[in-house]
C-alpha positions in Angstrom: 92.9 114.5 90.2 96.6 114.1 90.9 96.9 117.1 92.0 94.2 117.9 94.4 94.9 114.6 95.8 98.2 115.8 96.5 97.4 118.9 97.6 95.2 117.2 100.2 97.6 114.3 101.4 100.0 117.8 101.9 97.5 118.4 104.9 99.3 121.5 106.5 99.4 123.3 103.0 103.4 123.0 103.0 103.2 126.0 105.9 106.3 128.2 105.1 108.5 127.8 108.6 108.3 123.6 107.3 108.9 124.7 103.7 112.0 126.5 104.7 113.5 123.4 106.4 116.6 122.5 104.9 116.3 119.2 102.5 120.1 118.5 103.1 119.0 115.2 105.1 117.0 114.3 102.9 119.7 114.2 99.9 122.1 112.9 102.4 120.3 109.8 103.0 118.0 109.1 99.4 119.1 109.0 96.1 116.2 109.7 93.2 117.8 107.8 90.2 117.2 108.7 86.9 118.0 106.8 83.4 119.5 108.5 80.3 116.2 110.5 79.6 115.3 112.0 82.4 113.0 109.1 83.6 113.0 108.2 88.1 113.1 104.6 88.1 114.4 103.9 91.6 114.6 105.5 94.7 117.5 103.9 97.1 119.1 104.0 100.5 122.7 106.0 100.1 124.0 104.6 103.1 125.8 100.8 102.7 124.9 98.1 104.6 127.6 96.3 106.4 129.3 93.4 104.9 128.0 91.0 108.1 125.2 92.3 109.1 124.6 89.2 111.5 127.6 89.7 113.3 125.8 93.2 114.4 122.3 91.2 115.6 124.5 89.2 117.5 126.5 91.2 119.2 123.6 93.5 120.3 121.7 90.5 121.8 124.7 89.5 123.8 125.2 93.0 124.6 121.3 93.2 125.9 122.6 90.3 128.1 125.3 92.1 129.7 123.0 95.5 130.3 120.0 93.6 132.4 121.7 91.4 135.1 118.3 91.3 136.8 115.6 90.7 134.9 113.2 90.5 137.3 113.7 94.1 137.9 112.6 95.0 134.1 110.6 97.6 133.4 106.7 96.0 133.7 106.7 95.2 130.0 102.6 94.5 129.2 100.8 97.7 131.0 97.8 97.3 131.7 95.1 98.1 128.9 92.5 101.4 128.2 89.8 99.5 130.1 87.3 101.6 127.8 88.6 98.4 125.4 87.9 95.0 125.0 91.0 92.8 125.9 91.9 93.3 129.7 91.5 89.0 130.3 93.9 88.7 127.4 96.2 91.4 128.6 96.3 89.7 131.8 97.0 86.0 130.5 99.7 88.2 128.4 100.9 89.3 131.8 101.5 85.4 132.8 103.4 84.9 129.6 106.2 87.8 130.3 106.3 86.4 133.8 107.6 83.2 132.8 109.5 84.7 129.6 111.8 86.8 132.5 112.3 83.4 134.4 113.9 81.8 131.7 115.9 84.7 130.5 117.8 84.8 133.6 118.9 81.4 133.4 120.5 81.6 129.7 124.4 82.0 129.5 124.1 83.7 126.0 127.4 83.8 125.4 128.0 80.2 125.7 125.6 79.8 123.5 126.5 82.1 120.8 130.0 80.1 120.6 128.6 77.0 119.9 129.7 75.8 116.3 126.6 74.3 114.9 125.1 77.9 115.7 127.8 79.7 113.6 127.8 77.6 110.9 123.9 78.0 110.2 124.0 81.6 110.9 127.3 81.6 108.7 124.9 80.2 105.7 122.6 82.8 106.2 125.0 85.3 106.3 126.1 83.9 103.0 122.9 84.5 101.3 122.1 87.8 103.0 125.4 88.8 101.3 124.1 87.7 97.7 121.1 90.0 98.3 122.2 93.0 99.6 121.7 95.2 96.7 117.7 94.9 97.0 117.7 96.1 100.5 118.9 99.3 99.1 115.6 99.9 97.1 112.5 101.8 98.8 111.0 102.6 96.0 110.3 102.0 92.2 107.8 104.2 90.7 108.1 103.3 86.7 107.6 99.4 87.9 104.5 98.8 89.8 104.8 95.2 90.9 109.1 95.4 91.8 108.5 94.6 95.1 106.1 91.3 95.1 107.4 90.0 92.5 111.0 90.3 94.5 110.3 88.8 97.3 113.8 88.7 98.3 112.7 89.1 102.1 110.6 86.1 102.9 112.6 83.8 101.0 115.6 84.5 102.9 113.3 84.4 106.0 112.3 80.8 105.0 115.8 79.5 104.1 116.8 80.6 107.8 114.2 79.1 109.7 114.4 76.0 107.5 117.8 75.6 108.1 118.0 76.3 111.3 114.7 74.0 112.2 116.8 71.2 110.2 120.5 71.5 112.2 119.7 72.8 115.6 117.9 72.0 118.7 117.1 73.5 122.1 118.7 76.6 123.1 120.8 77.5 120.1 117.3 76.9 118.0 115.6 80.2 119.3 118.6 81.8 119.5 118.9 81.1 115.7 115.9 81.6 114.7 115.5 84.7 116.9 118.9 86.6 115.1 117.6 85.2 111.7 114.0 86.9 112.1 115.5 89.8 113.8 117.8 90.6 110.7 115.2 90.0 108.0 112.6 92.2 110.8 115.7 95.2 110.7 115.9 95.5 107.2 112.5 95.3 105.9 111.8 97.8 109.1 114.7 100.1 107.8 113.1 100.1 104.1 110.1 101.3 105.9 111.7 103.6 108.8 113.5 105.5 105.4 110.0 105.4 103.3 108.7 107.6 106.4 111.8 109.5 106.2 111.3 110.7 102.5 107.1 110.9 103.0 108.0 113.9 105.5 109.3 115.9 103.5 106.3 115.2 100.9 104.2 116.4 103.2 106.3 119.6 104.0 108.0 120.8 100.7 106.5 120.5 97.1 107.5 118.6 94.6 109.4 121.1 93.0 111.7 121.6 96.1 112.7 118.6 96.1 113.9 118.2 92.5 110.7 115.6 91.4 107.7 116.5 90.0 103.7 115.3 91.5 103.2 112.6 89.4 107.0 111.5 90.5 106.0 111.9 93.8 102.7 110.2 93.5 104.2 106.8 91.5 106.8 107.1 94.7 103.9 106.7 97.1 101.9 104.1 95.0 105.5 101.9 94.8 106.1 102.5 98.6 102.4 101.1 99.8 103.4 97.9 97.0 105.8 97.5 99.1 104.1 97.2 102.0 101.9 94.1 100.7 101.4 91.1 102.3 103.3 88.3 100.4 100.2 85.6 100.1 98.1 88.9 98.2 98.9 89.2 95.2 95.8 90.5 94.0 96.7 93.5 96.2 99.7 94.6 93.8 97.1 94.1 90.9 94.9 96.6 92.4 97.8 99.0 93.1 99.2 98.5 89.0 95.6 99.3 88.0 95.8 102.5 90.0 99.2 103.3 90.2 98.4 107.6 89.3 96.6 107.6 92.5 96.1 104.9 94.8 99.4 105.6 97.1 98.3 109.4 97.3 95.1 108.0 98.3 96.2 105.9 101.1 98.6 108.9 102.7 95.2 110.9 102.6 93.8 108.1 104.7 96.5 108.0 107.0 96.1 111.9 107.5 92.5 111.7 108.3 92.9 109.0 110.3 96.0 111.0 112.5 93.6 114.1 112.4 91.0 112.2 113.8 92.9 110.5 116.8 94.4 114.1 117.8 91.1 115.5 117.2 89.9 113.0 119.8 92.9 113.0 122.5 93.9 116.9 122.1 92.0 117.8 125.2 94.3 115.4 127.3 97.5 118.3 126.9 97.9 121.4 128.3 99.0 123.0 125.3 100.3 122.1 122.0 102.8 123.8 119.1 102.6 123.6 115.3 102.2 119.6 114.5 105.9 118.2 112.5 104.0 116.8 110.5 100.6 114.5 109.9 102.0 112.3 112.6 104.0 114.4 115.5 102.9 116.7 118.1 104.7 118.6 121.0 102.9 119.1 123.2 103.1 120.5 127.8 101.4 118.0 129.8 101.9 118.8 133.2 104.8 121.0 133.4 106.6 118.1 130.5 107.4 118.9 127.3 106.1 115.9 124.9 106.3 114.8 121.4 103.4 112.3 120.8 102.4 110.5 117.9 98.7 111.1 116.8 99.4 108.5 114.1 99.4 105.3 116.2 97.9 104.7 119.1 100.1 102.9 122.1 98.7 99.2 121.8 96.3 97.4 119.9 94.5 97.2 123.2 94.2 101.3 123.7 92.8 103.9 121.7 95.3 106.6 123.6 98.2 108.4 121.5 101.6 106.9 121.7 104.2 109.0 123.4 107.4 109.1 121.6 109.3 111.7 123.7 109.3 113.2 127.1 111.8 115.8 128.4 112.0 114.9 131.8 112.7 111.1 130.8 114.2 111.7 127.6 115.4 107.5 127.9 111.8 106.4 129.0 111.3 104.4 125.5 115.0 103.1 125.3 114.7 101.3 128.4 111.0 99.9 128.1 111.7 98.8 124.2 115.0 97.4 125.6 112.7 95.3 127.7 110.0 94.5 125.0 112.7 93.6 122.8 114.4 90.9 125.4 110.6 89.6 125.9 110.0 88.9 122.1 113.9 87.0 122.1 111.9 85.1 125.3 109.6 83.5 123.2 111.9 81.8 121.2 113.0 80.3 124.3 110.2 79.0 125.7 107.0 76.0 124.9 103.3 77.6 124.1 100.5 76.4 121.8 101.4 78.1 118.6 98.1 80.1 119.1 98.9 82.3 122.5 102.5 82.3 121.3 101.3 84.2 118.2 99.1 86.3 119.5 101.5 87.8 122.8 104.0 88.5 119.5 101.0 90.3 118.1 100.4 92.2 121.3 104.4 92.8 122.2 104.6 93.9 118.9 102.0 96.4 118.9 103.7 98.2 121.8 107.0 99.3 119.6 106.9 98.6 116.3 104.4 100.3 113.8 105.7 103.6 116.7 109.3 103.0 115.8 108.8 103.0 112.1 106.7 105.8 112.1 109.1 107.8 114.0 111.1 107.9 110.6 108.6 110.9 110.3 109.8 112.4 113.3 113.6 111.7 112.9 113.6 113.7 109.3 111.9 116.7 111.1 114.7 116.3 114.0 117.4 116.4 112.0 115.9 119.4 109.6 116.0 121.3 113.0 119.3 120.2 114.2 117.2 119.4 117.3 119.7 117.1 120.2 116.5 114.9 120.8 116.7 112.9 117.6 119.6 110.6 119.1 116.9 109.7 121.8 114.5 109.0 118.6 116.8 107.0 116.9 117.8 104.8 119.6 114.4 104.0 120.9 114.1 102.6 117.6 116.4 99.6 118.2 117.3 99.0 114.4 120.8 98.6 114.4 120.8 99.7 110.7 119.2 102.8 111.3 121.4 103.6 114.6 124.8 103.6 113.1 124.1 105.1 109.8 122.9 108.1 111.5 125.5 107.7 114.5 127.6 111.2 112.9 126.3 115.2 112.8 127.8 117.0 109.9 130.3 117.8 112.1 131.4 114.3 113.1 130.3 113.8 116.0 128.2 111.3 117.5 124.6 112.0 118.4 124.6 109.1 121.0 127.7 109.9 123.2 126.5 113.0 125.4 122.9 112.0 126.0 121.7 112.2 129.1 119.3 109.3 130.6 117.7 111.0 134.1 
């Protein structure tokens, strides 16, 4: 069973040019631990951390201040939806939302804010207990211990400690702005977990087991420990299921995400030109019109439209830096700003589906990218806007940076 399932969740039948790709990043960026005997029990990050990570939240958010002196000249940052949908009267009130979000952005001073001392001091005793937990941020998977990552819920308690704290000592301004930088860093490294989960599935679905030094029942505990990870924490009988079925059920769930990809490009194909050899389950290049593409047949651009995201484009190579930038900005807004909890919930819902299941999934992309040595992955990793990610990957093997000589036209 293991192994036809594996065989299956392969999709492409590990075609020989992908076979051949060079696992160097792979080692690079994983470590596959093993105990005295021989047995995996943990699969980590080998890239540190820094020692403030805050100080990096912050800075960027001040730094997004600096870059958009205008922000009524943002990039329009709720398009308008796949009318073949339900949702365009939402979308529109959404519309109203960002509107008002952009007003208020241009009349915070962020870094007067940023200086204020009852800020520092709360993000200062956050920083204090992100500090106490860094080692768990390192794990993305365990595959001898089934329920590791619920019953370590590291993440959401730090999350409500934060909040709490900052709800308690703060008001007005320096509240959002907080509680903004607190959600943001618990957002980056629960996102870079998953971004580097993506990272290590690619090359499951490229090279066999044996390639990469693990055997299938390795790999299939991997993917059962990396979809525990994923649960929601107020399910618990979710991780039970997943204990129960820990031989299969991860391999399981990549088969469903595989059908479900094949499906979408099965249904939006006839949109390109042309199209090369897919990355992966998830990446396509593609000619549209004269313009090289890479789309992603693995999530669709909103949860409003049933259309293929687009994670590249040649002749705007900086398209999805600049209109992230401007979702990103628009999600700080509403920590700025009074709504009933309901709308304010769902327009993070909606922002949300715009970026963020694409830039985590492009952890898929960025492992073929750097396999190929290919200059667009500095575009791919930026457009991600998690600051872990970005400089941990900021270096080629020959030191030097992927970011400096790209070119935004």
């Amino acid at each position: 069973m293991i192994r036809s399932l594996f065989a299956f969740a392969l999709c492409f039948c590990v075609q020989p040019l992908l076979a051949n790709q060079s696992v160097k990043p792979l080692k690079e960026r994983i470590e596959f631990k093993r105990n005295s005997d021989g047995t995996l029990y943990e699969v980590t990050i080998r890239h540190n951390l820094p020692s403030r990570p805050l100080d990096l939240v912050t800075g960027e958010l001040i730094s997004a201040f600096e870059d958009e002196q205008d922000f009524g000249l943002m990039y329009n940052p709720v398009p308008a939806t796949n009318k073949r949908l339900p949702g365009e009267s939402e979308v529109g009130e959404f519309r109203s939302v960002a509107r008002k979000i952009i007003k208020v952005l241009g009349g915070i001073n962020i870094e007067d804010e940023v200086k204020k001392a009852s800020l520092r001091e709360v993000l200062e005793r956050f920083q204090r207990q992100l500090a106490e937990a860094m080692r768990d941020f390192q794990v993305i998977a365990r595959p001898s211990e089934p329920a590791y990552f619920h019953s370590n819920n590291v993440l959401k308690e730090l999350l409500k400690f934060g909040l709490k704290d900052a709800k308690d000592s703060l008001s007005g301004p320096v509240l959002g702005i907080a509680s903004y930088i607190i959600s943001e860093t618990v957002r980056m490294l629960a996102d870079r977990r998953a971004y580097y989960q993506n990272f290590m599935a690619h090359y499951f679905m490229t090279h066999s087991p044996e390639q990469l030094g693990l055997s299938e029942r390795e790999v299939a505990h991997i993917k059962s420990s990396i979809y525990e990870s994923k649960i929601a924490w107020d399910k618990p009988w979710d991780s039970r299921e997943i204990e129960e079925q820990w031989d299969t059920f991860g391999t399981e769930k990549y088969q469903e995400l595989v059908n479900e990809a094949n499906a979408n490009w099965a249904r939006e194909k006839h949109r390109f030109d042309s199209h090369s050899e897919r990355y992966n389950f998830a990446f396509v290049p593609v000619q549209q019109n004269g313009v090289f593409k890479i789309m992603n047949a693995a999530d669709e651009s909103s949860r409003y439209s049933n259309r293929l995201s687009e994670s590249f484009r040649a002749d705007r190579p900086c398209r999805q830096i600049f209109y992230r930038f401007g979702l990103r900005l628009i999600e700080f807004g509403t920590h700025q700003i009074s709504l009933p909890g309901f709308i304010k919930r769902r327009f993070r819902r909606y922002i949300s589906s715009l970026h963020a299941p694409q830039s985590i999934r492009e952890g898929y992309l960025t492992a073929h990218l750097l396999a190929e040595e290919r200059q667009e992955v500095g575009y791919i990793l930026l457009q991600g806007f998690n600051l872990f990610v970005i400089t941990e990957n900021e270096r080629d093997s020959q030191g030097n940076s992927r970011y400096e000589n790209l070119s935004c036209r």
